[in-house]
C-alpha positions as CSV (number, residue, x, y, z in Angstrom):
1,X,243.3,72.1,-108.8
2,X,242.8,69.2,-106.3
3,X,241.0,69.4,-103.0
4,X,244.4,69.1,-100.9
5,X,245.8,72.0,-103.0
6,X,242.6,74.2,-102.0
7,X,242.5,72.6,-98.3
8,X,246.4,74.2,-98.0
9,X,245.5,77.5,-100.0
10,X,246.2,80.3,-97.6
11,X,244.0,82.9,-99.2
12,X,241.1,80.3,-99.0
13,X,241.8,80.0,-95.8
14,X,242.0,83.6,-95.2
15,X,238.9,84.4,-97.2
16,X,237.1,82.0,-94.9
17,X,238.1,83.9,-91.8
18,X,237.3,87.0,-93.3
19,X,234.0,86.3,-94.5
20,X,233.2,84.6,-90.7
21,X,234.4,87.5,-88.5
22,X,232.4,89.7,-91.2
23,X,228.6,87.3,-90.8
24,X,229.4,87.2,-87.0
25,X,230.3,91.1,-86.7
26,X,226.8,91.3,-89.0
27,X,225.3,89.2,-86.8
28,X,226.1,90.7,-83.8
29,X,225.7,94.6,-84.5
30,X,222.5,95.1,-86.8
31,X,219.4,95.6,-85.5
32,X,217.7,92.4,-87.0
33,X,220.4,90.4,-85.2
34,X,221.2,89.4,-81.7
35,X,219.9,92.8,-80.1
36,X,216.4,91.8,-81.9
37,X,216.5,87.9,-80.8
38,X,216.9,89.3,-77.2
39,X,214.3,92.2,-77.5
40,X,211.6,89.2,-78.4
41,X,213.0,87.0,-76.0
42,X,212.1,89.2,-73.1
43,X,208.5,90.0,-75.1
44,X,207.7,86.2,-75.1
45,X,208.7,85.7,-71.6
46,X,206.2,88.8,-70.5
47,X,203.2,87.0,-72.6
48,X,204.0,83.7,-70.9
49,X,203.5,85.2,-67.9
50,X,200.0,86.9,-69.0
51,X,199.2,83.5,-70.6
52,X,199.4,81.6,-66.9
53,X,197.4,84.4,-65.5
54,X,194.6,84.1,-68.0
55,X,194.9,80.0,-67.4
56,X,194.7,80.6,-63.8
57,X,191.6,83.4,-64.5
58,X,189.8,80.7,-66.7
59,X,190.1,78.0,-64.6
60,X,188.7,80.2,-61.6
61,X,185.6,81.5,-63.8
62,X,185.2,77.9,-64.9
63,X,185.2,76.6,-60.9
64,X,182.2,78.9,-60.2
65,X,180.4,77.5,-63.8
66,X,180.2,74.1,-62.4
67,X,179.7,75.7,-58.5
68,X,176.7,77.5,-60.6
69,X,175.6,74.1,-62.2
70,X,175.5,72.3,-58.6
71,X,173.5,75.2,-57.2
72,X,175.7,76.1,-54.7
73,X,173.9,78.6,-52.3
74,X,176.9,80.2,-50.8
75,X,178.2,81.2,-54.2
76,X,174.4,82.4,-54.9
77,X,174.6,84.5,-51.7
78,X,177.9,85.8,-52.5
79,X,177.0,86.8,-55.8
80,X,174.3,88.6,-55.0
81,X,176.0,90.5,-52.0
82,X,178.3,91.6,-54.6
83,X,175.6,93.6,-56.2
84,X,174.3,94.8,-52.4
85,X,171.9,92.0,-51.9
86,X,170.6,91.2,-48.6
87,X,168.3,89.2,-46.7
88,X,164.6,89.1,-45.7
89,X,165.6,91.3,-42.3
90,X,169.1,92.9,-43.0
91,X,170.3,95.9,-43.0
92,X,173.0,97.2,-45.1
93,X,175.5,100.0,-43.9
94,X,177.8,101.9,-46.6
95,X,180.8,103.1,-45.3
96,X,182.3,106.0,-47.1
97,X,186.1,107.0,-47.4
98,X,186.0,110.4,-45.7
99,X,187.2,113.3,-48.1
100,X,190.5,115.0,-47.5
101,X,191.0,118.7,-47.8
């Protein structure tokens, strides 16, 4: 057997095909194939998007650590009107949602 007697070899050839159209059909239809790649495509692509939102989160809480660091007074203020605060002087009104019936 030479290599030009196997390159012309019909049932090589149609082995080949076979064995192809079988690993891509495989490929294709079972459930660790392309329905799986696409299922964990469209999971990475939903924790990308959480990933920029906890970027943009820590580079927010890390703004205020260095607004903290200078002292900033508004942020001071702020922060404590957040926990109902107020100053020397002030009076604080609560508003409450009115209850339906």
């Amino acid at each position: 057997m030479t290599s030009a007697w196997l390159l012309k070899s019909s049932t090589l050839w149609a082995v080949l095909v076979i064995s192809g159209l079988v690993s891509a059909g495989i490929l294709l239809l079972s459930p660790d194939g392309v329905p799986s790649l696409r299922k964990r495509q469209t999971e990475m692509a939903g924790q990308l998007v959480q990933l920029q939102k906890m970027r943009r989160y820590n580079r927010e809480l890390s703004q205020e650590v260095h607004r903290l660091a200078a002292k900033d007074p508004e942020l001071y203020e702020a922060l404590a009107r957040q926990q109902g605060l107020a100053r020397p002087g002030e009076t604080i009104y609560t508003f409450r949602e009115p209850k339906n019936h």
